[in-house]
C-alpha positions as a LaTeX table, in Angstrom:
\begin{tabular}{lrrr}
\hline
Residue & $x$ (\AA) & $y$ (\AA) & $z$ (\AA) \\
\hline
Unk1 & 21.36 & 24.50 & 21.60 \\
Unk2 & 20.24 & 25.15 & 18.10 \\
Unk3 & 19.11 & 22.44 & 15.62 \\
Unk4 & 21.13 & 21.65 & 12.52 \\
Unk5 & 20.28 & 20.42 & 9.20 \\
Unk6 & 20.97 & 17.50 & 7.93 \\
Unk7 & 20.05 & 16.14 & 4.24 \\
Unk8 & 18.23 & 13.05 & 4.34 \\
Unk9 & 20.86 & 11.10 & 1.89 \\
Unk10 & 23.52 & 12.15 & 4.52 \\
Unk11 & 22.42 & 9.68 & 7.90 \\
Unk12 & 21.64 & 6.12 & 8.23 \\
Unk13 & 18.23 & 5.00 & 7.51 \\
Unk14 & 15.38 & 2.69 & 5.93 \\
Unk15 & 13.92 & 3.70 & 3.21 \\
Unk16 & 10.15 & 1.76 & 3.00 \\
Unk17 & 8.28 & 1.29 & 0.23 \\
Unk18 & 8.59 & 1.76 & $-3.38$ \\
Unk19 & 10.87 & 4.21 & $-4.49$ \\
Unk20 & 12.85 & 4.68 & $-7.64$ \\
Unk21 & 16.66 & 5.32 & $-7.84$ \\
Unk22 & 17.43 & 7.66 & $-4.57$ \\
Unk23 & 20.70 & 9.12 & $-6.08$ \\
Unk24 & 18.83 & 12.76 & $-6.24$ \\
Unk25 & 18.97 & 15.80 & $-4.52$ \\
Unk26 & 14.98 & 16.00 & $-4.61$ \\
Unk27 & 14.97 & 13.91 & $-0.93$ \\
Unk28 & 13.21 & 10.68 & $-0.24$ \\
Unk29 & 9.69 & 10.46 & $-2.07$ \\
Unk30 & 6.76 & 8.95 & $-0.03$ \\
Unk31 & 4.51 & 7.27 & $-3.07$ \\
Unk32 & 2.25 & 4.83 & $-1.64$ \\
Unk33 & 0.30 & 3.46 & 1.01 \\
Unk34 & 2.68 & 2.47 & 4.54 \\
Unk35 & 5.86 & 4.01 & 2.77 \\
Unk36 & 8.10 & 6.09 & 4.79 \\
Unk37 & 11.90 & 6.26 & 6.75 \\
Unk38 & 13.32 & 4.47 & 9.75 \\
Unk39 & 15.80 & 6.03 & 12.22 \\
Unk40 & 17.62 & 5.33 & 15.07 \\
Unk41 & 18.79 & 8.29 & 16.69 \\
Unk42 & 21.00 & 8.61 & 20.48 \\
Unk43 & 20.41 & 12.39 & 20.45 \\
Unk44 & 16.91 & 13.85 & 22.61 \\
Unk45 & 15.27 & 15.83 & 20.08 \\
Unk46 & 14.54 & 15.41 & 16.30 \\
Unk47 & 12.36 & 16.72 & 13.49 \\
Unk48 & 11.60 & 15.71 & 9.75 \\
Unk49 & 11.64 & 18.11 & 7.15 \\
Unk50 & 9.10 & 17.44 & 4.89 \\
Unk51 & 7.16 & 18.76 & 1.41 \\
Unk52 & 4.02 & 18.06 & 0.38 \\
Unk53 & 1.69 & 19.37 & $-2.66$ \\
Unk54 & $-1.41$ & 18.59 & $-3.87$ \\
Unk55 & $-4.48$ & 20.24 & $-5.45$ \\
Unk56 & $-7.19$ & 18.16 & $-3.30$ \\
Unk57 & $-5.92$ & 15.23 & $-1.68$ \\
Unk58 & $-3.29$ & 16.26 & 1.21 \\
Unk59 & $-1.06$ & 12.99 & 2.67 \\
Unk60 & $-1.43$ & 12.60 & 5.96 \\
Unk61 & 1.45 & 11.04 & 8.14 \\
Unk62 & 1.89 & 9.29 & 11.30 \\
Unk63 & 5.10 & 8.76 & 13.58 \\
Unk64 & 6.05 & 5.94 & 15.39 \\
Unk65 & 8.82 & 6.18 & 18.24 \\
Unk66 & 9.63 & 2.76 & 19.88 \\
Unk67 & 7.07 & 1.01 & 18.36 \\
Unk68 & 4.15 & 3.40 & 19.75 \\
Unk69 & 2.47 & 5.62 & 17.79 \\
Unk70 & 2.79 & 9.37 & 18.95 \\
Unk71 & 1.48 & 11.59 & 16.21 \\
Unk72 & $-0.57$ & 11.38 & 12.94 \\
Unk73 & $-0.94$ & 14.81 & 11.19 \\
Unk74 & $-1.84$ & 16.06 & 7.70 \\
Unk75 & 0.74 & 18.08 & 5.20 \\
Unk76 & 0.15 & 21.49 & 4.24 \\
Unk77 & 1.30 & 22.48 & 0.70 \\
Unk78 & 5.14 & 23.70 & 0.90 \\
Unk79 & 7.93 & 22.54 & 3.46 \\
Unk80 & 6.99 & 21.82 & 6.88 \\
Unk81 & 9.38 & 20.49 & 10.14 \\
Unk82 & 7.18 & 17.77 & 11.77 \\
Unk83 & 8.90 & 16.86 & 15.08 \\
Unk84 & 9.30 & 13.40 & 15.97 \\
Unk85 & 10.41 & 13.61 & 19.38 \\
Unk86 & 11.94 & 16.22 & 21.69 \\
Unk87 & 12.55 & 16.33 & 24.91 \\
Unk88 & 14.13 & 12.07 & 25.46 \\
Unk89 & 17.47 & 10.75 & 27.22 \\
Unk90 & 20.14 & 11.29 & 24.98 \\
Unk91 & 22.49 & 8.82 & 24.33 \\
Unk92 & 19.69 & 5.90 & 24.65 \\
Unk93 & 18.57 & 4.63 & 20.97 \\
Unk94 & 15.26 & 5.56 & 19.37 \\
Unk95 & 14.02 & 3.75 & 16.68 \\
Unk96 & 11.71 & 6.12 & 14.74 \\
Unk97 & 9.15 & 5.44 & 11.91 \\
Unk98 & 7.64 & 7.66 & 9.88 \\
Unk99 & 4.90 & 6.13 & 7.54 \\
Unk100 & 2.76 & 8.09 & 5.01 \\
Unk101 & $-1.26$ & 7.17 & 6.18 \\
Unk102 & $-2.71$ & 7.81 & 2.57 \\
Unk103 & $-2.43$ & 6.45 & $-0.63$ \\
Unk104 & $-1.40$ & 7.50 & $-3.58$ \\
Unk105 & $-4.36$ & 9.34 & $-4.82$ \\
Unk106 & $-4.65$ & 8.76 & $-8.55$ \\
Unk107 & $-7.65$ & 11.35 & $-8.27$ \\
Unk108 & $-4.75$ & 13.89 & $-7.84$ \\
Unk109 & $-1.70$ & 12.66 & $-10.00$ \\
Unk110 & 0.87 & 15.34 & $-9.77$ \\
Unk111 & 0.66 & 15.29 & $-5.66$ \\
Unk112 & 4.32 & 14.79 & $-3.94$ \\
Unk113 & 5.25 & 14.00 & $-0.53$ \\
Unk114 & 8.78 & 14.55 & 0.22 \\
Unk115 & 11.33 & 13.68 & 2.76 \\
Unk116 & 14.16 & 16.57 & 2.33 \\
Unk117 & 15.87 & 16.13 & 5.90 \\
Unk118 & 16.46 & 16.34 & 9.33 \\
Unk119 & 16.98 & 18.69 & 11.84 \\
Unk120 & 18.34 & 17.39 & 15.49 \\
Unk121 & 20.70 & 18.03 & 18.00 \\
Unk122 & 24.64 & 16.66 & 18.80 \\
Unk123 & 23.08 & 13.20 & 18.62 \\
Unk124 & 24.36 & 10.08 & 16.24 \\
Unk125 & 22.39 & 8.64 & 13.48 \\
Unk126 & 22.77 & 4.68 & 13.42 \\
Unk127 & 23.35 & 2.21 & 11.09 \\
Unk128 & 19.60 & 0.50 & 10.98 \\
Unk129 & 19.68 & $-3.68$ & 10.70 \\
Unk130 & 18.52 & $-4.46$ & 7.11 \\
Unk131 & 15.48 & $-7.09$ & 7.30 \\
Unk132 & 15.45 & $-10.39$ & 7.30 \\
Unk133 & 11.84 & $-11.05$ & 5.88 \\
Unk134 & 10.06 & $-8.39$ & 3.37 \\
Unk135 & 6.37 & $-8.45$ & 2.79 \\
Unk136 & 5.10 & $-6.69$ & $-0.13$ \\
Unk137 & 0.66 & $-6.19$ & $-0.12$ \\
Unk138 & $-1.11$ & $-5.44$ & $-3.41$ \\
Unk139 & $-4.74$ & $-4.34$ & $-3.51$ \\
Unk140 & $-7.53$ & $-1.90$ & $-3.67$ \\
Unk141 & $-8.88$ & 0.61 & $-1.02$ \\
Unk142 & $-9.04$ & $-2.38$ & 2.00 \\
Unk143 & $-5.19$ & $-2.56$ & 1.50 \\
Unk144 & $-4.65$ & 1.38 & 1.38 \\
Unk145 & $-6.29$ & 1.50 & 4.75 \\
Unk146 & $-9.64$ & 3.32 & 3.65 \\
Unk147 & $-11.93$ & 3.71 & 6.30 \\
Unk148 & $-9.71$ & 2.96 & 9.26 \\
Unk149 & $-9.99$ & 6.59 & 10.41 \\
Unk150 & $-12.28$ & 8.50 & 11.20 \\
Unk151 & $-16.13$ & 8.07 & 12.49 \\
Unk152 & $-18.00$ & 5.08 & 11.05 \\
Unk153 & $-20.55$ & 8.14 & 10.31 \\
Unk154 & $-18.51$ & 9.52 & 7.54 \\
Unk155 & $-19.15$ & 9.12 & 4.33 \\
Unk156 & $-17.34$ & 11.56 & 2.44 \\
Unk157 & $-14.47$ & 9.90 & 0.29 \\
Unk158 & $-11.05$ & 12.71 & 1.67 \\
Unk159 & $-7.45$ & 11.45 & 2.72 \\
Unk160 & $-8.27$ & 11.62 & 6.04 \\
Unk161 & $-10.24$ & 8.27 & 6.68 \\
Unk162 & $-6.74$ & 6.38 & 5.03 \\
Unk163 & $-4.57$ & 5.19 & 7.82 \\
Unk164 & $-1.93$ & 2.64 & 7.28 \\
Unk165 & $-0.65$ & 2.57 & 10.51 \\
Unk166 & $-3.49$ & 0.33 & 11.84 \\
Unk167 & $-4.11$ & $-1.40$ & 8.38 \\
Unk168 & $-3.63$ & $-5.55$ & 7.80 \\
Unk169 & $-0.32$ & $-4.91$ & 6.16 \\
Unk170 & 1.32 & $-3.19$ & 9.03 \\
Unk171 & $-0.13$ & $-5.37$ & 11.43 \\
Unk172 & 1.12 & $-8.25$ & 9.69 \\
Unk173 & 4.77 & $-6.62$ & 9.06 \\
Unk174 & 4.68 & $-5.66$ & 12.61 \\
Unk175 & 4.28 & $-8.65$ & 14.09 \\
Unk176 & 6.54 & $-10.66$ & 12.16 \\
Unk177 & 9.15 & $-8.02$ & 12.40 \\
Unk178 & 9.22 & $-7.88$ & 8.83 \\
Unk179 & 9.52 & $-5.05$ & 6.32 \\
Unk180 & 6.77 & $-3.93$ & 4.50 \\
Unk181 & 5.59 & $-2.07$ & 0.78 \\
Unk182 & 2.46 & $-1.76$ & $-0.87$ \\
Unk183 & 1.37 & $-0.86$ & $-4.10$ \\
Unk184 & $-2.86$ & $-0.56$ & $-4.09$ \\
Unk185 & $-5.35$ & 1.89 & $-5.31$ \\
Unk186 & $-8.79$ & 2.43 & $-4.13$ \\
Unk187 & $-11.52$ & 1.66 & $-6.58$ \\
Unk188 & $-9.15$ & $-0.68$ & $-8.73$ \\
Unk189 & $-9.24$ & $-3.65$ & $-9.75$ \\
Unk190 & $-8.17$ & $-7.05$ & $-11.43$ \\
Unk191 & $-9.60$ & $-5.68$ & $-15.19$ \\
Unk192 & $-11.37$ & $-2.84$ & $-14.40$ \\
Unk193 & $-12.21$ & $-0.26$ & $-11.35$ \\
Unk194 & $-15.75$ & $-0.59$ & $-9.61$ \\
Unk195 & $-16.96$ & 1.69 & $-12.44$ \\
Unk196 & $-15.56$ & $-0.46$ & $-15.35$ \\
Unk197 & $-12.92$ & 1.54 & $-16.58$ \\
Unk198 & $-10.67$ & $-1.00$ & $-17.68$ \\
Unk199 & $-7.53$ & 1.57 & $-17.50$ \\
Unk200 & $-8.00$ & 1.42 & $-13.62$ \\
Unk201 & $-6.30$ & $-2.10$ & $-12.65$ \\
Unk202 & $-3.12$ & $-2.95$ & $-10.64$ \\
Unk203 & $-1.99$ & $-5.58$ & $-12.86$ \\
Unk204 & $-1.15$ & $-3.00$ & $-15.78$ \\
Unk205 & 1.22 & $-0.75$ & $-12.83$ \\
Unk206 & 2.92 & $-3.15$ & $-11.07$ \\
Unk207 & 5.98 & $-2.97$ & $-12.64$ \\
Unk208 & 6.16 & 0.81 & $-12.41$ \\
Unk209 & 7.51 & 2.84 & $-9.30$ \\
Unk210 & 4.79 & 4.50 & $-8.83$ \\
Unk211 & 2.89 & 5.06 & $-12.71$ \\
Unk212 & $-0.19$ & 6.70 & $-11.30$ \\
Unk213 & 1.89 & 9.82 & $-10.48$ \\
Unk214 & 2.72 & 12.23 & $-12.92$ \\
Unk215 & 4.23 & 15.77 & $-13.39$ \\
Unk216 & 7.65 & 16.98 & $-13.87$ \\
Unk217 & 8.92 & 16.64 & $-10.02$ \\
Unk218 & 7.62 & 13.17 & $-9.90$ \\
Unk219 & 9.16 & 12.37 & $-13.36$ \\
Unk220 & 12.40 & 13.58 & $-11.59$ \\
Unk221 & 11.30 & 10.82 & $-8.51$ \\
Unk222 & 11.23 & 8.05 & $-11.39$ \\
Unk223 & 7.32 & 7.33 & $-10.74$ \\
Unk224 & 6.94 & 5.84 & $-13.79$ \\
Unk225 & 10.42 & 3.84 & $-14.03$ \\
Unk226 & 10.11 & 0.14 & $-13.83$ \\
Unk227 & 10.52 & $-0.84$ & $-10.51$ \\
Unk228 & 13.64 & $-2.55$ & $-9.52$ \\
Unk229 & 12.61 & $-5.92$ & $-8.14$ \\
Unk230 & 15.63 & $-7.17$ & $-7.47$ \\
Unk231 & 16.72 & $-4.51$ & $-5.46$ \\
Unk232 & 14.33 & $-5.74$ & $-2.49$ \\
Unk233 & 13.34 & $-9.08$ & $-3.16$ \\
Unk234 & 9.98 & $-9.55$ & $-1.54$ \\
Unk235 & 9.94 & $-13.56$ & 0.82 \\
Unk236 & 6.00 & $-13.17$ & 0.03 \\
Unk237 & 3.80 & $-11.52$ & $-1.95$ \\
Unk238 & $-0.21$ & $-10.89$ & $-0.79$ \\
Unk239 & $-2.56$ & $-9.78$ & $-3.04$ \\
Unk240 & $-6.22$ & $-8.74$ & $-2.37$ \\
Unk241 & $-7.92$ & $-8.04$ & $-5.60$ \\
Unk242 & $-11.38$ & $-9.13$ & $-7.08$ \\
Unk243 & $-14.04$ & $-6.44$ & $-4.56$ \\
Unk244 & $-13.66$ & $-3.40$ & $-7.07$ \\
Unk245 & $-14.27$ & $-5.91$ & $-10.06$ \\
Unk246 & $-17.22$ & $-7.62$ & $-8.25$ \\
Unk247 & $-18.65$ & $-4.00$ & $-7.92$ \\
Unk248 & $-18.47$ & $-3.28$ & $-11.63$ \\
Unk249 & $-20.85$ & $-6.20$ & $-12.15$ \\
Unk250 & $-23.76$ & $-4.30$ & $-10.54$ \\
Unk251 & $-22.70$ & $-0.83$ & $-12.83$ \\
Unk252 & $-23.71$ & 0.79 & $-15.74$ \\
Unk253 & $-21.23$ & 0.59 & $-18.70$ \\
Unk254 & $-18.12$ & 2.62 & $-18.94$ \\
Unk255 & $-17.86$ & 5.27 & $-21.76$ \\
Unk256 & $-14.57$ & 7.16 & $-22.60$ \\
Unk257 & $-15.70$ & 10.44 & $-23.32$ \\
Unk258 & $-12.75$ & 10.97 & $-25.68$ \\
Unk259 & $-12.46$ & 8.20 & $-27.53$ \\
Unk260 & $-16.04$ & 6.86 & $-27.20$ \\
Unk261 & $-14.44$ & 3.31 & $-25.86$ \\
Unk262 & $-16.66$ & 0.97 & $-23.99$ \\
Unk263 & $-16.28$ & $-1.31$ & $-21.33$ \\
Unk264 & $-18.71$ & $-3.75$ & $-19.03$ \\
Unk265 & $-18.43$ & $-6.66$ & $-16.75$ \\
Unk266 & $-22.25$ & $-7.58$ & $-17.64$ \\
Unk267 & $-24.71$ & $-9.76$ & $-15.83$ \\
Unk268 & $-27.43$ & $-11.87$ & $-17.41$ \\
Unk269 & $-31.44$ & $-12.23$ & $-16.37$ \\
Unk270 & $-30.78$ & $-13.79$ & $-13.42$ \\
Unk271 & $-28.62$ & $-10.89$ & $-12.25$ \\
Unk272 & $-25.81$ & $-13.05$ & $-11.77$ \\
Unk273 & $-21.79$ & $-12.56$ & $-13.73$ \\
Unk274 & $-22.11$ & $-14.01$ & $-17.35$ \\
Unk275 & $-19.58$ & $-16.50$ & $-17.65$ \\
Unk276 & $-17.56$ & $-15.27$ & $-19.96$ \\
Unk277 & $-16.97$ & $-12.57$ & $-18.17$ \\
Unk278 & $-15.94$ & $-14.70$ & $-15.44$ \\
Unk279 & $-13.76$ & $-16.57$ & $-17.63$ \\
Unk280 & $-12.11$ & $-12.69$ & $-18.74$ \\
Unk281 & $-11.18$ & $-12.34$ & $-14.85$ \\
Unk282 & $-9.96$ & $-15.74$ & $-14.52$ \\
Unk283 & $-7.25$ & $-15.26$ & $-17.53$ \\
Unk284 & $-6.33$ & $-11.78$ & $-16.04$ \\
Unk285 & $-5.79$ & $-13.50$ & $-12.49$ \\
Unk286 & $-3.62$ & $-16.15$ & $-14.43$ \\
Unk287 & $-1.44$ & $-13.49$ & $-16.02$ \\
Unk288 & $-0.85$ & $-11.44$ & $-13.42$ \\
Unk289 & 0.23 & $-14.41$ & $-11.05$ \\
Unk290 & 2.73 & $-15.42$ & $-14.08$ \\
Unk291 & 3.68 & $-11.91$ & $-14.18$ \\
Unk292 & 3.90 & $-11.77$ & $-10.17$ \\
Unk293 & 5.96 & $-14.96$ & $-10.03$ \\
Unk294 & 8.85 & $-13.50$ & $-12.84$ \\
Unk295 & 9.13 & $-10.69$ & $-10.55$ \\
Unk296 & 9.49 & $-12.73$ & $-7.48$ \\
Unk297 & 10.59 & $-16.06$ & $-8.42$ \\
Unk298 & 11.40 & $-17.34$ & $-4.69$ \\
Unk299 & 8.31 & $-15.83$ & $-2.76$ \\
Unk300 & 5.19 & $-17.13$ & $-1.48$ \\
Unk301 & 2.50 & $-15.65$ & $-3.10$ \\
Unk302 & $-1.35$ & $-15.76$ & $-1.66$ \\
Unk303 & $-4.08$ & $-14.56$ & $-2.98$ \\
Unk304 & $-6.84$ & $-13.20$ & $-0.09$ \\
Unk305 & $-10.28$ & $-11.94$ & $-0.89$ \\
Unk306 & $-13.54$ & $-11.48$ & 0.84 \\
Unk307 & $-13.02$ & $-8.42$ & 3.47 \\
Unk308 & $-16.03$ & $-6.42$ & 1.72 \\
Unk309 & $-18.30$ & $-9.34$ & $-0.11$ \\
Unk310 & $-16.99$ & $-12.67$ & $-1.56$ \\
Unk311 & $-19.02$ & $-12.97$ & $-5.01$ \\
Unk312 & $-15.99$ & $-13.42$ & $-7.12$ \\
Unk313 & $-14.64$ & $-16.29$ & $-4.58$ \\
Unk314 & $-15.56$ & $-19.38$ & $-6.89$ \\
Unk315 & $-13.96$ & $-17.86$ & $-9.48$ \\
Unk316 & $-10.79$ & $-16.16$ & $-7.51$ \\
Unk317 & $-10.13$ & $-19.58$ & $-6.16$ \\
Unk318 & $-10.31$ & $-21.36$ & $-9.51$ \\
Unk319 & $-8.01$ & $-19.31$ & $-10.93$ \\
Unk320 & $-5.29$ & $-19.56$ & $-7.75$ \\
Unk321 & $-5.38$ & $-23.09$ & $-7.81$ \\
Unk322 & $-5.22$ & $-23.74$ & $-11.75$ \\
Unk323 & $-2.00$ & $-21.58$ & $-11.61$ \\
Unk324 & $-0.63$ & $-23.57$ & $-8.80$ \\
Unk325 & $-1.29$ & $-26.86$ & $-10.10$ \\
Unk326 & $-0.42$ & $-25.97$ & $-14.15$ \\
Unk327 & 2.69 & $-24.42$ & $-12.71$ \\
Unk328 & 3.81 & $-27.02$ & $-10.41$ \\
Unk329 & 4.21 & $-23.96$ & $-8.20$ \\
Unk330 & 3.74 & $-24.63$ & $-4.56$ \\
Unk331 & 4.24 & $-21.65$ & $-2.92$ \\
Unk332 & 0.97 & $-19.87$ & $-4.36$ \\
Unk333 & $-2.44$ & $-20.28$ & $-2.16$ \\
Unk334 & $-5.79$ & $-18.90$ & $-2.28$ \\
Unk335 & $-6.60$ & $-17.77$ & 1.15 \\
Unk336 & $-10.14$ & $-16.21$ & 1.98 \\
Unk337 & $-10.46$ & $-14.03$ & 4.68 \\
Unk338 & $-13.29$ & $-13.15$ & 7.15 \\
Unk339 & $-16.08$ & $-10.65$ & 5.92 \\
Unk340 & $-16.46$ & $-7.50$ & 7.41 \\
Unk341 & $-19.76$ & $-7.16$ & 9.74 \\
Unk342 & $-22.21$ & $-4.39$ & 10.33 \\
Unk343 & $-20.51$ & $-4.04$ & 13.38 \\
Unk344 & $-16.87$ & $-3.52$ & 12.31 \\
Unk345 & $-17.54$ & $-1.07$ & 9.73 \\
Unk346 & $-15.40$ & 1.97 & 9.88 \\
Unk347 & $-15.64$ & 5.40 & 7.88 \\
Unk348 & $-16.92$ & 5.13 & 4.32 \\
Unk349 & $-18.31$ & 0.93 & 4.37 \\
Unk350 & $-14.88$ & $-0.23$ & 4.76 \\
Unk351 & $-13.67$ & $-2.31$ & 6.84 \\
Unk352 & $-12.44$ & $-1.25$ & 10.59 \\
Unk353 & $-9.66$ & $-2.24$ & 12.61 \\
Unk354 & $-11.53$ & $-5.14$ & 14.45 \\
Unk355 & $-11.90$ & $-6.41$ & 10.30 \\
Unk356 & $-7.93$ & $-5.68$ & 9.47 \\
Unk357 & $-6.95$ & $-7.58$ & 12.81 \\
Unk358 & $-9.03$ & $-10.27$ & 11.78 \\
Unk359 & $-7.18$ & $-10.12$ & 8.23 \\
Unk360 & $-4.13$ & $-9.95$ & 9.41 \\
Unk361 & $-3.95$ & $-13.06$ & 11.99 \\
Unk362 & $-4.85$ & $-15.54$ & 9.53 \\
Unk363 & $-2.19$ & $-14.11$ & 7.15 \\
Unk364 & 0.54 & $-14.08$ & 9.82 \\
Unk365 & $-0.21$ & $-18.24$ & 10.46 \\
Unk366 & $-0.28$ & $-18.71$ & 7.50 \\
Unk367 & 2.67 & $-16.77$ & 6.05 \\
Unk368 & 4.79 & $-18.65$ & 9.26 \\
Unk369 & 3.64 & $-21.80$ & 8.03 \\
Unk370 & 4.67 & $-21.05$ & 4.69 \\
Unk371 & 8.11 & $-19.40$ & 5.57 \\
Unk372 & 8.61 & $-21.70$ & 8.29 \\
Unk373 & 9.42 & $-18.61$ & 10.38 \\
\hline
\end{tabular}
């Protein structure tokens, strides 16, 4: 029986991640880190048309059917039919998910990765349950998933060492059946990226779709419209930021070559952070937890740290708990999380999936505690 085409606007399913509005005949566009499409499907075969284009960094995907991952494959430039499954009982229910391994790569801004359609047999496309909790992760290169594929030998920085799938986020999402986005960017950081440019941070996107990405189809995807908060209102917010700005400390100063700009997060004779710097990143945590808390004024809201090195802890924690306790808010916690050993490295020095696991069980009791779920 031949296959037939199906727009991806035209069936049932969940849209994850960040997205602008999806009234567009460009398709579905797969930004960041874990974002992607659910399905549930009766019929016994189905593929995904996809498009992807790049210069140097090619997405990778991987596809989940019934909770178990069956494929993870990288995007060639142009459209390409991935298929998801083939070959199943029709008329029993497959739940399908399809979630983009890599991050945005800022390295590579006018990169797309887009969902057109479908292409299946006589099967039904059905209605998908909309979530009862939603998780949203903010971070650096431990919450993109660097490092979790690929041998703990490599050491060359490429798309293929990202892998959400098996990242704390997921893990966490997963097991508390929850929904999931991120928004994170390796090498950034709270006020500047591990080489001190201070134009590198998450604090100063957050409130975009998806500002890292530019060119004219992405400018057609609204990647650098404010995001819609209130159009998924996150129960709990987890950010882990402070390793990239920790890094900066022990670099050289950062020199725009256009505009002859300098920046530094400087350390005194004793090698350790001056404290004024220190005081710089505690007034930046401070305003991007105000700024976090408009956005999601019902959430929980935890600040982790200390996957890859915990120098900035002191300070991290001083600044969580000031907010918390100036606010009266009580639903924001500092909460530090196991360091990564020798042993549970994976490629590039980040963390592997023993490390994420790790991560990700404290956050779960905690975030059940918390949500009293």
């Amino acid at each position: 029986m031949p296959l037939q085409h199906v727009p991806i606007h035209d069936v049932h399913y969940l849209s994850l991640g960040r997205h602008g509005d999806l009234r567009n005949d460009l398709g579905y566009p797969l930004f960041w880190t874990g974002s992607g499409v659910g399905l549930d499907y009766d019929g016994a075969e189905l593929w995904l048309e996809i498009e992807a284009s790049y210069n140097e960094y090619e997405p990778w995907i991987s596809v989940d059917v019934d909770g178990t991952q069956v494929s993870r494959l990288a995007l060639d430039r142009g459209s390409k039919d991935v298929c998801l499954f083939r070959g199943l009982d029709t008329g029993t229910i497959k739940h399908v998910r399809v979630l983009k391994e890599t991050q945005f790569m800022h390295e590579d801004p006018s990169q797309t990765c887009i969902v057109r359609g479908l292409r299946c047999d006589d099967g039904q496309f059905h209605p998908l349950a909309s979530p009862t909790l939603r998780l949203e992760f903010v971070g650096d290169s431990i919450t993109s998933g660097e490092g979790l594929e690929g041998a703990r030998t490599t050491e060359h920085y490429c798309s293929m060492i990202f892998g959400a799938r098996h990242g704390y986020p997921c893990l966490v999402a997963d097991e508390m059946n929850a929904d999931f986005c991120v928004i994170s960017q390796a090498g950034w950081g709270i006020v500047c990226d591990c080489e001190n440019n201070p134009h590198c941070t998450i604090p100063s996107i957050y409130e975009r779709v998806c500002a890292p990405a530019r060119g004219k189809t992405n400018a057609e995807l609204q990647s650098d419209a404010p995001y819609r908060f209130d159009d998924w209102p996150a129960d709990a917010v987890i950010i882990n930021l402070g390793t990239n700005d920790a890094t900066a400390f022990l670099w050289h100063q950062w020199t725009d070559p256009s505009t002859g700009e300098q920046f530094e997060l400087r350390t005194g004779k004793d090698h350790e952070p001056l404290p004024e710097d220190l005081e710089f990143i505690e007034t930046a945590v401070n305003r991007f937890l105000r700024t976090v808390r408009k956005r999601n004024p019902h959430a929980v809201i935890l600040w982790c740290y200390g996957m890859l090195g915990n120098r900035l802890e002191p300070i991290l924690r001083r600044a969580v708990e000031h907010h918390a306790t100036s606010t009266g808010d009580g639903l924001v916690r500092y909460v530090p999380l196991p360091a990564c050993s020798t042993d549970d490295l994976g490629a590039c020095q980040h963390p592997g999936r023993v490390c994420h696991q790790s991560a990700a069980a404290i956050l779960v009791r905690i975030l059940r505690e918390m949500l009293h779920r």
